[in-house]
C-alpha positions in Angstrom: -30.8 134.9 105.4 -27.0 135.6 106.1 -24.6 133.2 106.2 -23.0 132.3 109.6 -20.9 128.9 110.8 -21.2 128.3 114.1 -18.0 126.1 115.8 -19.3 124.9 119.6 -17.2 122.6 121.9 -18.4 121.2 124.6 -16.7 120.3 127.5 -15.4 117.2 126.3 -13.6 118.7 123.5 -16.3 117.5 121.4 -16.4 120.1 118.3 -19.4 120.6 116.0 -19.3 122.9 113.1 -22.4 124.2 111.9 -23.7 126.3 108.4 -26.6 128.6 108.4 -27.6 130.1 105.6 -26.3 127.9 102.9 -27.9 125.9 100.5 -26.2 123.1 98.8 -22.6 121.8 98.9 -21.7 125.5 99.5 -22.3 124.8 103.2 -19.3 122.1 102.9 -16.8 124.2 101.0 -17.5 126.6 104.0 -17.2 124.4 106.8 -14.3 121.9 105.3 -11.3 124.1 106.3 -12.6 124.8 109.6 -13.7 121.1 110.7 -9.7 120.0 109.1 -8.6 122.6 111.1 -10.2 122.3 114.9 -10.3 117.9 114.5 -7.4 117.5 111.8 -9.8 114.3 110.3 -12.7 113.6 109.0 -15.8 114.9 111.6 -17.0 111.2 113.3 -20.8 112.4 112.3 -22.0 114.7 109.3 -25.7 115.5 109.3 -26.6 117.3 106.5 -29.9 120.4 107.1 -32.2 120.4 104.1 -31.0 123.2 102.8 -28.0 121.1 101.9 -30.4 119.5 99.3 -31.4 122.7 97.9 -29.7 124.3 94.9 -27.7 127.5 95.5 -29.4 129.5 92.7 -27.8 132.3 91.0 -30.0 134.6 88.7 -28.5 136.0 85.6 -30.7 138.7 83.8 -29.1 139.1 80.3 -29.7 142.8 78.8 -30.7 143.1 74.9 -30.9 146.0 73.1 
């Protein structure tokens, strides 16, 4: 899956940023600049997707000769 963020605000003003694709904390490290950015604070709610409690493996195949 590729990843995306998705930033909606509502007519309010409310703002939500959303991470798909990530798995993780990555989907933090992608989203914290954005959510300091558009509400200059702390977001009043942060649900965390499943995904958040996957691991973001890497594979590393080592080559012998």
């Amino acid at each position: 899956m590729d990843r995306k963020i998705t930033i909606t605000i509502d007519t309010e003003g409310k703002t939500q940023v959303e991470a798909h694709g990530y798995k993780g904390g990555t989907c933090t490290k992608a989203t914290e600049p954005l959510t300091k950015a558009l509400i200059g604070a702390k977001p009043d709610s942060d649900e965390k997707k499943p995904e958040f409690y996957q691991a973001d493996v890497q594979v590393r195949v080592a080559e012998h000769e």
